[in-house]
N, CA, C and O of each residue as an XYZ file, in Angstrom:
460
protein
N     -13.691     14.198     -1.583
C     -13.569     13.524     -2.857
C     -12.233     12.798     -2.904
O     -11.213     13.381     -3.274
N     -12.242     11.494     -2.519
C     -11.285     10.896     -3.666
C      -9.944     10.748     -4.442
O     -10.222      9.795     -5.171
N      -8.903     11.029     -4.686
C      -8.402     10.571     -6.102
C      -8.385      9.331     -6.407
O      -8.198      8.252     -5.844
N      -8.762      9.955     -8.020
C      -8.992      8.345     -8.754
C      -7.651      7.511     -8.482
O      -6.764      7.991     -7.777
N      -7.545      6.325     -9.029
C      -6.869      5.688     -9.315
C      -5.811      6.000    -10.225
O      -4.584      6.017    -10.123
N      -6.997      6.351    -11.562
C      -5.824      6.556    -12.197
C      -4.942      7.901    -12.451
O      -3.901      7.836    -13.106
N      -5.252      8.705    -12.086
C      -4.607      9.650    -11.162
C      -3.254      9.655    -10.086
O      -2.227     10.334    -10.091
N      -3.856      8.337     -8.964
C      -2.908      8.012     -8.082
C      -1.681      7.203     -8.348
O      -0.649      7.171     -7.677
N      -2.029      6.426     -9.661
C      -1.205      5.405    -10.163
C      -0.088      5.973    -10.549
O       1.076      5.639    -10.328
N      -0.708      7.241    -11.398
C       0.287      8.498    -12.457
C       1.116      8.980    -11.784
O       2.214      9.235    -12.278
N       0.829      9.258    -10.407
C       1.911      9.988     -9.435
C       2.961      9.186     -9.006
O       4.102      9.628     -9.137
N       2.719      7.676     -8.334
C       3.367      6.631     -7.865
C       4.461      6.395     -9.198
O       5.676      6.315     -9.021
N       3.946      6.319    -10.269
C       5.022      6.069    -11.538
C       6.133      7.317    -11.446
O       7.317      7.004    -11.572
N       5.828      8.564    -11.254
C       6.536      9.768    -11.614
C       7.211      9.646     -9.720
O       8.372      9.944     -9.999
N       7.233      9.498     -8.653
C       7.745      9.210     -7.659
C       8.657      8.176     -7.770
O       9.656      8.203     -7.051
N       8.453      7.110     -8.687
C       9.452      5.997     -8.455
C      10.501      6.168     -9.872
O      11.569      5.557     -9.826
N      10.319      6.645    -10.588
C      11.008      7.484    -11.672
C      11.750      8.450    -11.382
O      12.775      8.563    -12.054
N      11.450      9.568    -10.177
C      11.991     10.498    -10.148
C      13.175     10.055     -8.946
O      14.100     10.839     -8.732
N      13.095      8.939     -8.293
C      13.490      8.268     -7.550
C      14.846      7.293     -8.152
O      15.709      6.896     -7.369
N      14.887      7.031     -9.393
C      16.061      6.408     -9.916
C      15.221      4.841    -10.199
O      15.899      3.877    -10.557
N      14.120      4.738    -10.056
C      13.791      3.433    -10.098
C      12.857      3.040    -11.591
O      12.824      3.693    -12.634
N      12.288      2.010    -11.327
C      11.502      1.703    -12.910
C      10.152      1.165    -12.057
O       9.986      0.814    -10.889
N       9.249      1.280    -13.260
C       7.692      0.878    -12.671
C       6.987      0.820    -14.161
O       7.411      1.507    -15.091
N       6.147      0.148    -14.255
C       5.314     -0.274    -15.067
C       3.965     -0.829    -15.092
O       3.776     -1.861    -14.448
N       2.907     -0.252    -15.798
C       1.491     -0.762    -15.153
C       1.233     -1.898    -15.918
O       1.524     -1.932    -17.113
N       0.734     -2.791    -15.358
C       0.727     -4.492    -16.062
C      -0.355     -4.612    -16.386
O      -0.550     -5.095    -17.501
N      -1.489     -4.234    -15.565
C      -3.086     -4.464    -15.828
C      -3.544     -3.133    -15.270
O      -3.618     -2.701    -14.119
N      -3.908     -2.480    -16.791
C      -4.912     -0.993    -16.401
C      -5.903     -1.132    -15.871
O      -6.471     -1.645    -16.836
N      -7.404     -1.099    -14.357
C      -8.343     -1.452    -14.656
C      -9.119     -0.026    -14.311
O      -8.527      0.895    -14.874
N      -9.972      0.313    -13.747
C     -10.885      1.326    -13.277
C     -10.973      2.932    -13.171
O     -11.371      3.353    -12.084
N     -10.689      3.772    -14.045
C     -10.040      4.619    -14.262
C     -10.472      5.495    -12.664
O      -9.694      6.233    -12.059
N     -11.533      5.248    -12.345
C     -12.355      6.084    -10.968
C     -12.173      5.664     -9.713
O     -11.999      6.381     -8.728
N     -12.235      3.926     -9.775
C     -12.140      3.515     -8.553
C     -11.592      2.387     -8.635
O     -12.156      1.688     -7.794
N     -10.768      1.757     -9.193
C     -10.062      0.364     -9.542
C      -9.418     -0.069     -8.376
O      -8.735      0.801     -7.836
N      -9.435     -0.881     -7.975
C      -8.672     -1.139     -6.681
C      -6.812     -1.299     -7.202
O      -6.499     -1.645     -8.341
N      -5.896     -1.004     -6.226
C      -4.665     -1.034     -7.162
C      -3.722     -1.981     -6.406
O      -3.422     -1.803     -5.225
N      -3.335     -2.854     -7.049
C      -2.104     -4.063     -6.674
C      -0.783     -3.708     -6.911
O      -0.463     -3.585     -8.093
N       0.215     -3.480     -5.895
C       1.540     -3.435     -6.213
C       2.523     -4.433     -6.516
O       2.759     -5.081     -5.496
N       3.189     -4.820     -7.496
C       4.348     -5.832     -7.290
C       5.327     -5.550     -7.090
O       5.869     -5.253     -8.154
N       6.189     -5.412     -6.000
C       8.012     -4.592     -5.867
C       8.648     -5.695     -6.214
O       8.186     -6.765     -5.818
N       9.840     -5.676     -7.025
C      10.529     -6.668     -7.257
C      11.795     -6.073     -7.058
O      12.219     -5.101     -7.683
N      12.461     -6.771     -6.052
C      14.221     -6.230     -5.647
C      15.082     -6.654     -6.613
O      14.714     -7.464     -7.463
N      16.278     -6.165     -6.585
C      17.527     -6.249     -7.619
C      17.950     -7.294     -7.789
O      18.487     -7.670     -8.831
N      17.655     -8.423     -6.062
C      18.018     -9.882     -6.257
C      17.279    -10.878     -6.076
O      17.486    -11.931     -5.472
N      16.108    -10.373     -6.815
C      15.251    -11.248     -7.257
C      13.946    -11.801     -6.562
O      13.136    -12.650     -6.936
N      14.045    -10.780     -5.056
C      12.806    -11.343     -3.996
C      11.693    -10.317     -4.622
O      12.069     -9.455     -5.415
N      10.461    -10.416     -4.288
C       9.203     -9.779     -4.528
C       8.228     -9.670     -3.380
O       8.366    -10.363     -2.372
N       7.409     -8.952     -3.502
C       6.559     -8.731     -2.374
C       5.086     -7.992     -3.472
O       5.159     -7.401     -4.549
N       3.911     -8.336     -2.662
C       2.651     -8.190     -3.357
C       2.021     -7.622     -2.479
O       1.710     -8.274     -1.483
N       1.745     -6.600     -2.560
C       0.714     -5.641     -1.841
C      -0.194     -5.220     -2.102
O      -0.064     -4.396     -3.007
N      -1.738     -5.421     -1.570
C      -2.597     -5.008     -1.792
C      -3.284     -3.743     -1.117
O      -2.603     -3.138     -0.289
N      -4.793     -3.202     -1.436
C      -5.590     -2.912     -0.297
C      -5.616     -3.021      0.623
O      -6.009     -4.163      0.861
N      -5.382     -2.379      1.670
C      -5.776     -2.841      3.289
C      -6.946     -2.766      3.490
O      -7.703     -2.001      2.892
N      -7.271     -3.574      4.388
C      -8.835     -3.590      4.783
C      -9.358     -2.601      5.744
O      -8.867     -2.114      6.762
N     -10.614     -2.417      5.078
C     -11.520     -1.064      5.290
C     -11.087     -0.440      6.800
O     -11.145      0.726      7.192
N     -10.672     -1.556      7.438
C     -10.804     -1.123      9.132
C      -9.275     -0.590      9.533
O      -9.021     -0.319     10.706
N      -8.154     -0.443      8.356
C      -6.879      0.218      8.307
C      -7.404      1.820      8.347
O      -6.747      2.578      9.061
N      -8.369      2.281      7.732
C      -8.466      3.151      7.006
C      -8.982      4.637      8.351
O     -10.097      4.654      8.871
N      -8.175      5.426      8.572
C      -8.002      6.521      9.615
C      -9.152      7.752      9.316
O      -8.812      8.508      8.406
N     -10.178      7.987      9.817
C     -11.304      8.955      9.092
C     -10.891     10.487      9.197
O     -11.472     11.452      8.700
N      -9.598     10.460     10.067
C      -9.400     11.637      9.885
C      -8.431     11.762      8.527
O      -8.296     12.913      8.112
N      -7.994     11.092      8.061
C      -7.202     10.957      6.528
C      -7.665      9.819      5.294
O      -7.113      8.933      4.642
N      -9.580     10.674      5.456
C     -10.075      9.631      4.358
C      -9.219      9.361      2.571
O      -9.154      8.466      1.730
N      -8.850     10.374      2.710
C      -7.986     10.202      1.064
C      -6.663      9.598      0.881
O      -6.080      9.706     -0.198
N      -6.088      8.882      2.014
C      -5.027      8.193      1.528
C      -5.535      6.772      1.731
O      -6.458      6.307      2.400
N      -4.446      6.141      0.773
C      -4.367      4.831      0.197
C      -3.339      3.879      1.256
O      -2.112      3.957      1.316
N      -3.710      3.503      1.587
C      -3.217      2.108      2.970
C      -3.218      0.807      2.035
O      -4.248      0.363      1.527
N      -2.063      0.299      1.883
C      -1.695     -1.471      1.356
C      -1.239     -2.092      2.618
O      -0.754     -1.638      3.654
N      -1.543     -3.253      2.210
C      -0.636     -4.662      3.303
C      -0.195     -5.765      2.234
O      -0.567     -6.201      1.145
N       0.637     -5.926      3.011
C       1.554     -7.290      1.968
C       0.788     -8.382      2.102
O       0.387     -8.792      3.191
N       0.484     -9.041      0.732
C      -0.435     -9.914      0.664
C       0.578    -11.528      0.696
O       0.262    -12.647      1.099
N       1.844    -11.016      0.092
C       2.905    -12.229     -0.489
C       3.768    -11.803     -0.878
O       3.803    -10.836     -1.640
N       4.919    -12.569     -0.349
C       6.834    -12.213     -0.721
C       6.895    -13.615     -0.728
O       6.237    -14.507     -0.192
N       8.367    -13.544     -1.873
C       8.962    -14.352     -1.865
C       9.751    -14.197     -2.851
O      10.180    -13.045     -2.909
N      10.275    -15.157     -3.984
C      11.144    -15.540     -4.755
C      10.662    -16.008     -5.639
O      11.353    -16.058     -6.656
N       8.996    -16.679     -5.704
C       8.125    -17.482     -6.643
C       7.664    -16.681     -7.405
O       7.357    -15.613     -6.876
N       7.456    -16.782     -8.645
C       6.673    -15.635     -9.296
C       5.533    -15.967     -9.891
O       4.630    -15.178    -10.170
N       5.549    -17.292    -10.124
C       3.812    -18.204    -10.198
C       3.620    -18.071     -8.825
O       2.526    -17.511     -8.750
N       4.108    -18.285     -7.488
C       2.677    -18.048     -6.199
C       2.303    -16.567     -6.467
O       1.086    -16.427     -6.348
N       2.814    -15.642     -6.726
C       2.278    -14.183     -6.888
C       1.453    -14.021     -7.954
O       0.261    -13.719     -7.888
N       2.034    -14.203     -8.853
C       0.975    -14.642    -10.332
C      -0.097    -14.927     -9.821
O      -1.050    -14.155     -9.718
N      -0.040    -16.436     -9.328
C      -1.736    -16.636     -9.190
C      -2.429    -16.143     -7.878
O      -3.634    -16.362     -7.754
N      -1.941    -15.678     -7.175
C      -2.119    -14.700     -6.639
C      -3.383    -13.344     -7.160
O      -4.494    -12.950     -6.805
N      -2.397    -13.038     -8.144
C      -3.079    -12.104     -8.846
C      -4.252    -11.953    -10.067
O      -4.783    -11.043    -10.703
N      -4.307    -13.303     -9.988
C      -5.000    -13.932    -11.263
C      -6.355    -14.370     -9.975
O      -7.553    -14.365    -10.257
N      -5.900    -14.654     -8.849
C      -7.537    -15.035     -8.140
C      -8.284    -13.089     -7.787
O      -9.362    -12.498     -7.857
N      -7.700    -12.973     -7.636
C      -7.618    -11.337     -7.723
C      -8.291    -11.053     -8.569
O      -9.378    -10.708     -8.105
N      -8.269    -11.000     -9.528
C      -8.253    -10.222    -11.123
C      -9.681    -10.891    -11.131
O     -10.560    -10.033    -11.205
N     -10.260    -12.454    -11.064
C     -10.896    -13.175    -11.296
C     -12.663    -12.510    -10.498
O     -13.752    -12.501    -11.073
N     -12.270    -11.905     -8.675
C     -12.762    -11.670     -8.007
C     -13.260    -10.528     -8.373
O     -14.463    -10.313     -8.222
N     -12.150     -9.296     -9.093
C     -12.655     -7.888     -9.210
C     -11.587     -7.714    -11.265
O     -10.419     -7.960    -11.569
N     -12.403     -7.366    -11.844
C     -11.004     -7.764    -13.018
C     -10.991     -6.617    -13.182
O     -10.418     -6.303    -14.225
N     -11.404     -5.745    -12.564
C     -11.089     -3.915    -12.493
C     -10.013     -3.228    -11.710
O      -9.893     -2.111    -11.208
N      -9.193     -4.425    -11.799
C      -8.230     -4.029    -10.342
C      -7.054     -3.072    -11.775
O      -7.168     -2.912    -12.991
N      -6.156     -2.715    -10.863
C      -4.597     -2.215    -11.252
C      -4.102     -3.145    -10.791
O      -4.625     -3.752     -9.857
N      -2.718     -3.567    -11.450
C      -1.247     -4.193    -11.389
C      -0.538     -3.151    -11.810
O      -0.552     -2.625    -12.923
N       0.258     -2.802    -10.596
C       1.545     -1.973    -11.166
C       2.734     -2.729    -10.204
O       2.737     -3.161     -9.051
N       4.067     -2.631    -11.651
C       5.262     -3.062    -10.974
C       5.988     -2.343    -10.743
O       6.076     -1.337    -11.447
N       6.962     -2.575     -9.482
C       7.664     -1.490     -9.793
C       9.246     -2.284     -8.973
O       9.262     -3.264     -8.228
N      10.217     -1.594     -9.363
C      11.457     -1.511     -8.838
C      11.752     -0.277     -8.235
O      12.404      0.589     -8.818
N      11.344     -0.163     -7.197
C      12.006      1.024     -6.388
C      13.391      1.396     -6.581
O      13.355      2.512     -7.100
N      14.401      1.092     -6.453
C      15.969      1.632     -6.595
C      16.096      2.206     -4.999
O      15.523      1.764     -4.003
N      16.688      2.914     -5.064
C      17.181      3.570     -3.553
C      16.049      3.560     -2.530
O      16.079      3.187     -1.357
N      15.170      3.996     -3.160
C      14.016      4.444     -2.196
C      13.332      3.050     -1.711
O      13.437      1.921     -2.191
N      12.484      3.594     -0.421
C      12.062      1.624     -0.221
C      10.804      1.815     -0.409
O      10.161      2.861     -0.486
N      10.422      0.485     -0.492
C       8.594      0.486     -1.004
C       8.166      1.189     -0.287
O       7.535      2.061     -0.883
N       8.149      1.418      1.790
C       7.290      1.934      2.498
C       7.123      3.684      2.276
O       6.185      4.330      2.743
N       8.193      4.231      1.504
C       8.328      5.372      1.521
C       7.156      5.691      0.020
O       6.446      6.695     -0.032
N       7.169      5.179     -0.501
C       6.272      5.085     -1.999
C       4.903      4.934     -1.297
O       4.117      5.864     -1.114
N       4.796      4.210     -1.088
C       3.324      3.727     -0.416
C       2.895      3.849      1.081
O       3.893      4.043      1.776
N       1.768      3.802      1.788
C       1.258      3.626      2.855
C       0.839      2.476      3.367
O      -0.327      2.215      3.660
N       1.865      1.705      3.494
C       2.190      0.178      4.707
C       1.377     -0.052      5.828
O       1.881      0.464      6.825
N       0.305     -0.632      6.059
C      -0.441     -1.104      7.244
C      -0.058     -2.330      7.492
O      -0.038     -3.011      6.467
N       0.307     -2.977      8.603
C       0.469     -3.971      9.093
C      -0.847     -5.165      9.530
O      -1.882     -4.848     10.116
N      -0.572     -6.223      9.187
C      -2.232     -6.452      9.217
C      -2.243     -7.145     10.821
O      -3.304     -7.503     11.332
């Protein structure tokens, strides 16, 4: 079985909190199975957008963890925006959560696949 989303989301907030950092969910969607979008935004102003990794990231001996790949970095915050808006458009059940890590780095929060 699973954890939901919104479940997984709840933990990632209380990890990056307990971490010295800030996070915030932008778009609630799927309480069971929502697919979930990260936005990290650094102290000086770069960003990075991480999504889902694709199905073929995914290790069967560790069906219950959650694998992202960076979809988009940069400095733009309309290319990420719409980004997330073709996103939203495709599945509008997704999650947006932001977050500012602080000390800790995104890869340690999350599970980083390289695409």
């Amino acid at each position: 079985m699973r954890v939901t989303s919104d479940l997984w989301v709840s933990a990632l907030l209380r990890r990056i909190f307990s971490a010295g950092g800030f996070a915030a969910v932008v778009k609630r969607g799927a309480t069971e199975a929502g697919a979930v979008f990260v936005l990290a935004r650094g102290r000086l102003g770069e960003m990075a957008l991480y999504g889902p990794a694709p199905q073929t990231s995914y290790d069967s001996a560790r069906p219950d963890d959650r694998f992202f790949t960076l979809l988009a970095a940069g400095d733009d915050a309309a290319v990420l925006d719409a980004r997330l808006e073709r996103e939203k458009k495709f599945d509008p059940e997704i999650w947006v959560v932001e977050i500012e890590a602080g000390a800790i780095s995104v890869e340690e929060l999350i599970s980083v696949k390289m695409p």
